[in-house]
C-alpha positions, -999 to +999 in steps of 0.1 A: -319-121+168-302-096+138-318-064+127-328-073+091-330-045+064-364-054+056-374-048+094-362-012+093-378-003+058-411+013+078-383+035+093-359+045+071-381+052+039-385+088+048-345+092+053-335+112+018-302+090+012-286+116-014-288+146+009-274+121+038-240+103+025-228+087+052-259+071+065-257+046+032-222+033+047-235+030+082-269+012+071-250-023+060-231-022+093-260-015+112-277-040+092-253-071+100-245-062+136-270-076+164-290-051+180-279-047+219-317-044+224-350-032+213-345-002+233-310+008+211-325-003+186-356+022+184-331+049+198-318+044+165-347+048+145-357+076+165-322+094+156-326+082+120-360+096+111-355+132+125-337+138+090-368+136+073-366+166+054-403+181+064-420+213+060-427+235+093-466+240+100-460+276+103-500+289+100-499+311+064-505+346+067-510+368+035-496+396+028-523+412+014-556+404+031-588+422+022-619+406+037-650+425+028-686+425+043-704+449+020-734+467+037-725+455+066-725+481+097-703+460+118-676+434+116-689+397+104-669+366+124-666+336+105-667+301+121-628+296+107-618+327+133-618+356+102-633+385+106-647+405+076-649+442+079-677+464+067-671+483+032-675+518+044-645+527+064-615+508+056-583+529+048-572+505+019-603+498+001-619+526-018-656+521-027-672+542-060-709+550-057-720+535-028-752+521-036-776+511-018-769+490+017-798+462+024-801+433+048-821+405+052-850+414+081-850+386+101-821+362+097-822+332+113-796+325+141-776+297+124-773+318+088-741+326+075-730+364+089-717+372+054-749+366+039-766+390+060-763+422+044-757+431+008-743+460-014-768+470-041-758+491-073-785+505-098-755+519-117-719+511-125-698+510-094-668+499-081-642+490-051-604+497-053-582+473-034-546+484-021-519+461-030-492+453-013-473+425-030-476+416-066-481+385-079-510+357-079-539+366-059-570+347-049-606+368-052-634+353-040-671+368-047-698+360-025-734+359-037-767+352-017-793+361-032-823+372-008-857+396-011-863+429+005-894+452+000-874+471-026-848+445-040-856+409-053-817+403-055-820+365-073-837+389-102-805+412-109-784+406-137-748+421-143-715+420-151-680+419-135-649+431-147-612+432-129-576+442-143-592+438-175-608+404-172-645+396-179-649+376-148-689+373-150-710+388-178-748+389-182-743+369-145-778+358-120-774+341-090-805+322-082-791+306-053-759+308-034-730+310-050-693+315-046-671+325-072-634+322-071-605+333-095-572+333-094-550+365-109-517+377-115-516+416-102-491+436-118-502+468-100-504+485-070-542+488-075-568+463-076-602+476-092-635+451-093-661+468-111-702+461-112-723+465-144-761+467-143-767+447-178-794+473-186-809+502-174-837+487-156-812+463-137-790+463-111-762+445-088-749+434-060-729+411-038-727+403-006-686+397+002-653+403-014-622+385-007-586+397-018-560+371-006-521+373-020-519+334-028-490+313-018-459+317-037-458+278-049-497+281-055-493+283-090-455+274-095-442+248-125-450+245-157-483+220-168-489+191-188-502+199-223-523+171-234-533+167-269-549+141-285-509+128-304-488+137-278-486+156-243-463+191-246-449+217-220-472+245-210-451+271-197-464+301-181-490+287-162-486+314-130-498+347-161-531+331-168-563+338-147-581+310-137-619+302-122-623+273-102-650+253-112-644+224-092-625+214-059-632+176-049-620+153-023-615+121-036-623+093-010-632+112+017-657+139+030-665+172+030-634+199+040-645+233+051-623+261+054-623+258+093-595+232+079-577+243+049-549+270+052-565+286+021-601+284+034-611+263+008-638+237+007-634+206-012-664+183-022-669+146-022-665+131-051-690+108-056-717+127-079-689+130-106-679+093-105-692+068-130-709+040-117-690+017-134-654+030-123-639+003-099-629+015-065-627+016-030-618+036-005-587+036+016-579+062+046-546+068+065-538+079+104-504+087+103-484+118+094-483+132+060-453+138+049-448+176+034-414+180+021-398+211+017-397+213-021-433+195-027-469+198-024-477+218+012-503+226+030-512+257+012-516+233-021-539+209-004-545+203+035-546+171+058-582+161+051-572+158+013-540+134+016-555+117+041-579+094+018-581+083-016-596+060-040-577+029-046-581+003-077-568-030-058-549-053-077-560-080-053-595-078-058-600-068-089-594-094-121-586-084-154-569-053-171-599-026-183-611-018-153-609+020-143-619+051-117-636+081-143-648+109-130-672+135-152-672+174-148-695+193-169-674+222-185-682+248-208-666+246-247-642+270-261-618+271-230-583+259-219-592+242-182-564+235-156-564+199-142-546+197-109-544+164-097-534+153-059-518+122-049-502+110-017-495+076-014-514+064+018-525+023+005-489+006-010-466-014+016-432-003-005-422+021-024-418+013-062-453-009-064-476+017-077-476+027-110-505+033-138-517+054-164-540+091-164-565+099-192-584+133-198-608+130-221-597+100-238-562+110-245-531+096-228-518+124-204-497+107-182-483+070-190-466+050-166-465+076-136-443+066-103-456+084-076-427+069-056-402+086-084-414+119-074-422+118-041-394+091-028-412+087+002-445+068+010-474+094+024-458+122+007-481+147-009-477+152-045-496+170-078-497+171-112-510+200-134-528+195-164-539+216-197-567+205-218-583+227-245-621+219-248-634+228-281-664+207-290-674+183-261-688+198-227-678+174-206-646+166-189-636+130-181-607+121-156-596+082-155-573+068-134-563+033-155-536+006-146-500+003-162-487-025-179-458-022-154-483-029-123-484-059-106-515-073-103-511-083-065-502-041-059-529-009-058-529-004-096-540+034-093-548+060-065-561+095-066-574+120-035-578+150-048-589+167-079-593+205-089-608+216-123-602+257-131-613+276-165-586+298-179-584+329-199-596+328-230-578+342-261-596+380-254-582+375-217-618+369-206-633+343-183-670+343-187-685+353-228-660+350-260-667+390-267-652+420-256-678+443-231-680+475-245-688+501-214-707+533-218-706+559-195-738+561-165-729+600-167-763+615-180-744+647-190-720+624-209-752+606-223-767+636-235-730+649-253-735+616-269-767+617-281-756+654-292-726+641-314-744+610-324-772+634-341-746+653-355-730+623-371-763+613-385-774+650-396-739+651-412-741+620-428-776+623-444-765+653-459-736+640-474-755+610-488-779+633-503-756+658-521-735+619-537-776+606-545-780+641-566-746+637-583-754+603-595-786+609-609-773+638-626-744+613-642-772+585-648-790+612-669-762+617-685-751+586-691-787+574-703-781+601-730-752+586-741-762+551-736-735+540-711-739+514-686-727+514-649-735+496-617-718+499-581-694+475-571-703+448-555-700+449-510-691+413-497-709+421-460-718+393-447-743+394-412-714+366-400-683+391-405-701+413-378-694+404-344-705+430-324-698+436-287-722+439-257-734+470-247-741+484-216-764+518-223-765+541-195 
């Protein structure tokens, strides 16, 4: 019985042939020889697939790593094993006005430690984070809204500002929500600030998180698409983004107990049409991170491990499709990382098809075994898409004329969807915030120079309304005509920020 070539393709598809030179001149010997036994034979492939070129599970561990519970009075342990400490003693945060510290009276004994306790500010406040390496960082906001004899926290309305980025403005939380950005520090500091929108509100928030992200979070440049063509966007890594959506496609819920990142990712199916045709395929085996690809940092296990296949088999015809529909807001660029990790073809080189966002063509043709080169080997796409008009976001997954329509004709397992920086550098509202001092002393120097102005300026106007009616007496005398010229003012031109009065 002879070793065929075709009986050692589940075995020597991982092998990276142009960064191993001599194994192509051993394969075709190897190939036509008989195999002594199937003992030699698997010693072989054994030998053979240790040069798979993988990435070490070393468990990632930040640099800078600022877990906050605020108005806590003792440490809160997380199912995942972290531990958030409370925001009165820590030697690298720094915590302006310390508001007021509340907590929920009788929590029950399954409730989430960090959404115990709060940190409530009546005026502006702030917390100062150390920062030990520069460069992208994940914050994460934690709100939980809950009642206490004094506070109705579901009721306060605020804003939030970092490194000079509106990340929430005129912001509620009616129910539970987690807010997460990502932003490029260029200082040694860290500042989030909280803004009462008026006098008669407040804020609060229940946890901060300050995580120095992986160096290849945020790495190569994206995929402009437009509706006549699809362009480089360089730069991505010195924009901020808010991620709006994190979704895994296929499969189930992933909580941070197992992502690297503590992320959670979402099923997918309350943003899939009904119409899209699908089904799901899952995979057992070892994912293959390679060490210049997607890792685990990008997307974990649970992600890679099931997708959402369009089956060539099964399905007849060529307009069939897998769209998925985000609701997004208007006037924003939004980042469209896509995951893909080949887990349902039986050979490489059989999947190929086509990716639309919002109707336009952003990726024609795509080989996931081009830029992968292995089956089961993690891989993502980034995507730019400026959303003008519509407010919604649509994500198809279509098939290639180059697919055969015995192969998978389209595959997808994960999907992220994150708002960036608007042309002000803001996040949340198109307008700058225009901050007043809470400093009554500073109020009442204000009010002091305002009435000045005003005093100053009445005068003035008085004095020019006398010397015009003198020269419109004179001119009546000499029977001259004259008029002002004309102000073109319109209420449009004026574009006023918000303002905070304290």
């Amino acid at each position: 019985m002879f070793c065929s070539v075709s009986s050692l393709r589940p075995f020597l598809s991982p092998i990276p042939f142009h960064s191993i030179p001599w194994i192509l001149d051993f394969l075709p010997a190897m190939a036509a020889r008989r195999c002594a036994s199937d003992l030699a034979a698997n010693i072989v492939f054994f030998l053979l697939f240790s040069f798979v070129p993988t990435q070490s599970a070393a468990i990632f561990s930040p640099l800078d790593d600022h877990l906050i519970a605020c108005g806590a009075t003792s440490a809160a342990a997380l199912p995942d094993g972290r531990s958030f400490l409370t925001d009165s003693s820590l030697p690298t945060t720094i915590l302006r006005s310390h508001g007021r510290r509340i907590s929920v009276s009788n929590p029950s004994s399954d409730a989430d430690p960090l959404h115990r306790t709060a940190r409530v500010f009546t005026c502006p406040s702030s917390y100062e984070f150390d920062i030990k390496s520069k460069g992208v960082h994940l914050i994460r906001l934690h709100f939980y809204p809950f009642q206490t004899p004094e506070f109705n926290l579901s009721s306060a309305r605020f804003h939030v500002l970092s490194s000079g980025i509106t990340l929430l403005s005129d912001f509620f939380a009616p129910r539970p929500l987690l807010k997460e950005y990502f932003i490029n520090l260029k200082e040694e500091k860290l500042v989030i600030s909280f803004y009462p929108a008026d006098r008669s509100s407040f804020s609060f928030v229940n946890a901060i998180e300050v995580v120095s992200a992986p160096n290849d979070l945020i790495l190569y440049p994206a995929r402009l698409v437009k509706a006549d063509e699809v362009a480089k966007f360089d730069g991505l890594s010195e924009q901020a983004f808010e991620t709006l959506y994190r979704v895994n496609v296929g499969g189930p819920k992933v909580t941070p107990f197992n992502d690297s990142l503590w992320r959670t990712w979402i099923p997918d199916g309350v943003f899939l049409k009904p119409s899209s045709a699908s089904e799901i395929v899952s995979y057992s085996g070892r994912i293959k991170y390679q060490e210049y690809g997607a890792s685990r940092e990008v997307a974990p296990d649970h992600v890679y491990n099931t997708a959402r296949v369009m089956n060539g088999a099964v399905l007849s015809g060529s307009n069939y499709s897998m769209t998925w529909e985000f609701p997004v807001t208007s006037g924003y660029k939004y980042l469209i990382r896509m995951h893909f990790c080949d887990i349902a073809s039986l050979a490489l080189n059989q999947l190929y098809f086509n990716v639309y966002i919002n109707g336009y063509m952003a990726y024609e043709d795509f080989d996931l075994s081009d830029s992968t080169g292995f089956l089961a080997s993690p891989h993502y796409v980034d995507f730019v898409l400026d959303v003008d008009i519509t407010e919604l976001l649509s994500i198809s997954i279509r098939p290639s004329n180059q697919s055969s329509p015995l192969w998978i004709r389209g595959l997808l397992n994960g999907l992220e969807i994150m708002k960036m920086n608007n042309t002000m550098g803001n996040l949340d509202d198109a307008s700058p915030v225009i901050l007043f001092s809470a400093n009554p002393l500073k109020r009442g120097l204000g009010a002091f120079v305002r009435s000045l102005t005003c005093g100053f300026a009445f005068v003035s106007l008085s004095a020019i309304a006398f010397m015009l009616f003198l020269r419109w007496r004179s001119e009546q005398r000499s029977h001259a005509a004259w008029s002002p010229l004309p102000v073109d003012v319109s209420d449009s031109t004026l574009k006023p920020g918000k303002l905070l009065n304290f």
